[in-house]
C-alpha positions as CSV (number, residue, x, y, z in Angstrom):
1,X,0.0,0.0,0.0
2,X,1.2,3.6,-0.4
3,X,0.9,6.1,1.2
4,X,0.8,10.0,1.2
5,X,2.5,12.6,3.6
6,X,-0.6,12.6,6.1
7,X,-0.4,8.5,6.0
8,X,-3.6,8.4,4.4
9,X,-4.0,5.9,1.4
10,X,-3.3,6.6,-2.1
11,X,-2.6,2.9,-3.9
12,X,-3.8,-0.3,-2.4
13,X,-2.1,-3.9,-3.4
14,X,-4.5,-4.6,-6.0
15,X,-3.7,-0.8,-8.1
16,X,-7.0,1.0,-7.0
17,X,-6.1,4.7,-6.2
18,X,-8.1,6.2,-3.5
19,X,-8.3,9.8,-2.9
20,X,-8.7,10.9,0.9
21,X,-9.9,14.4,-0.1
22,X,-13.0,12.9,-2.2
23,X,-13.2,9.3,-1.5
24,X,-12.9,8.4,-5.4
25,X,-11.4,5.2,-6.4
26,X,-9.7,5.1,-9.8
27,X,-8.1,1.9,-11.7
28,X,-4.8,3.1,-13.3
29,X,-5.1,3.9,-17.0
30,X,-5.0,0.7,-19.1
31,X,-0.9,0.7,-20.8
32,X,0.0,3.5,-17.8
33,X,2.6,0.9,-16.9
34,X,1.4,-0.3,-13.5
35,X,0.4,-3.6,-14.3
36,X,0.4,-4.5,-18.3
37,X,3.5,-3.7,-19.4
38,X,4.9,-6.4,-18.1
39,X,3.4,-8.8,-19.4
40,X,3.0,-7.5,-23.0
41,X,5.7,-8.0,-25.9
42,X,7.7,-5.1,-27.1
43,X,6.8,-3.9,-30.5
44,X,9.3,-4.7,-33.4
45,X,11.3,-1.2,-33.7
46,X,12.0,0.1,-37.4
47,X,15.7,-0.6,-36.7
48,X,15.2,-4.2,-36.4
49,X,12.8,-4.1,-39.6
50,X,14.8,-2.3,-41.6
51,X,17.1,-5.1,-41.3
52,X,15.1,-7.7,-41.4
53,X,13.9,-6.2,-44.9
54,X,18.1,-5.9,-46.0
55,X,19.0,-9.5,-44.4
56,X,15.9,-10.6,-47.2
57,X,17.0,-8.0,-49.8
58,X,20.1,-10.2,-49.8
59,X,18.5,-13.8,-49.8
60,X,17.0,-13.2,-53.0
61,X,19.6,-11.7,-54.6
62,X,21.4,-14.6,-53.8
63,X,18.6,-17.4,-54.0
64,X,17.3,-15.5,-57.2
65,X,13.2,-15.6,-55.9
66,X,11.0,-14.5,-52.7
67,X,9.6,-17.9,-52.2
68,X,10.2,-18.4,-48.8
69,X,9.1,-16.2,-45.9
70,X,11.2,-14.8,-42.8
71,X,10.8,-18.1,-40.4
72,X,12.0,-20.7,-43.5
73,X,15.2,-22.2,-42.8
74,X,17.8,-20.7,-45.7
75,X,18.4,-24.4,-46.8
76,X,14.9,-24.9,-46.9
77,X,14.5,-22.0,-49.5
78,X,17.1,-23.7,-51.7
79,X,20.3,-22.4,-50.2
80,X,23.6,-24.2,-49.2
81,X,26.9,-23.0,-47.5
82,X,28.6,-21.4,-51.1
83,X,25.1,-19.1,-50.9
84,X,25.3,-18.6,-47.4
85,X,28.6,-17.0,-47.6
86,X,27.6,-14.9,-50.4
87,X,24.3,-13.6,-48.3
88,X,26.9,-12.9,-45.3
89,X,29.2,-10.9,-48.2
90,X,27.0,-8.8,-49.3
91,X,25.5,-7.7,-45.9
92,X,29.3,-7.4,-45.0
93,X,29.8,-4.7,-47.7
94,X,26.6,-3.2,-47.3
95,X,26.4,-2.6,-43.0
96,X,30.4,-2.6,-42.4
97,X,30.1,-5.6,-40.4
98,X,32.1,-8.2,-39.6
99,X,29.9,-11.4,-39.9
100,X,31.7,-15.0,-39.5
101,X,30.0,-17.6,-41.1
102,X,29.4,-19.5,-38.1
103,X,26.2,-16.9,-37.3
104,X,24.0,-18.1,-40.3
105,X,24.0,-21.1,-39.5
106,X,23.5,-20.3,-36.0
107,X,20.8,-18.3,-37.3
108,X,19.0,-20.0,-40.3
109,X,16.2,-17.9,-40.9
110,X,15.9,-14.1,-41.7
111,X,14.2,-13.3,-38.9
112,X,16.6,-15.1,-36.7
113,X,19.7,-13.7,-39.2
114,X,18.4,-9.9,-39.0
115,X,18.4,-9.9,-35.1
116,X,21.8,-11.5,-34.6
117,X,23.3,-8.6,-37.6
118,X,22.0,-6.1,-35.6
119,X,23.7,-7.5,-32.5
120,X,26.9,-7.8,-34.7
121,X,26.3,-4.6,-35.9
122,X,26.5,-3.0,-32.1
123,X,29.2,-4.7,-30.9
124,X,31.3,-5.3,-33.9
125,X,31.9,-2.8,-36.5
126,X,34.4,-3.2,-39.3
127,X,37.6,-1.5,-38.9
């Protein structure tokens, strides 16, 4: 429970606000961050999108067609190790990132791919 400077009550356990002066009690606004925000997923940020869209950009300029969509494994779309390194080259060039081979296929997919580039792209820029 909290408390104001007099001691009287302004939030019981359960979030209800109470207002000595009036007696009103309020429930927090919904998303005020009381309660909800825990529990709800942080939206995808444009960062992360943008590279998802440049991490596919680059699988179908490699694969040469958009048949797959950004939770298909890159062998499953018709790729193999030659193509992976190629995908991994071009993002290289493009970001200025160093990116060892090991992370694609730590990271099959382009969703999975875009969020460890970004990581790499944090920690890890080309010198």
């Amino acid at each position: 429970m909290i408390r104001d400077d007099t001691g009287e009550s302004l939030l019981n356990d359960d979030g209800v606000t109470t207002r000595p002066d009036s007696g009103v009690r309020t429930r927090p606004e919904p998303n005020s961050g009381h309660h909800s925000e825990q529990f709800s997923e942080p939206p995808v940020t444009p960062p992360v999108r943008a590279m998802t869209d440049q991490v596919r950009a680059a699988w179908i300029e490699v694969l040469g067609h958009d048949d797959f969509d950004d939770d298909t494994p890159f062998i499953e779309a018709g790729g193999h190790s030659l193509k992976a390194t190629q995908v991994l080259i071009r993002l290289r060039r493009k970001l200025g990132v160093r990116l060892p081979n090991r992370l694609f296929f730590d990271h099959p997919t382009v969703r999975e791919l875009a969020a460890a580039v970004e990581r790499a792209a944090a920690t890890s820029p080309l010198a």
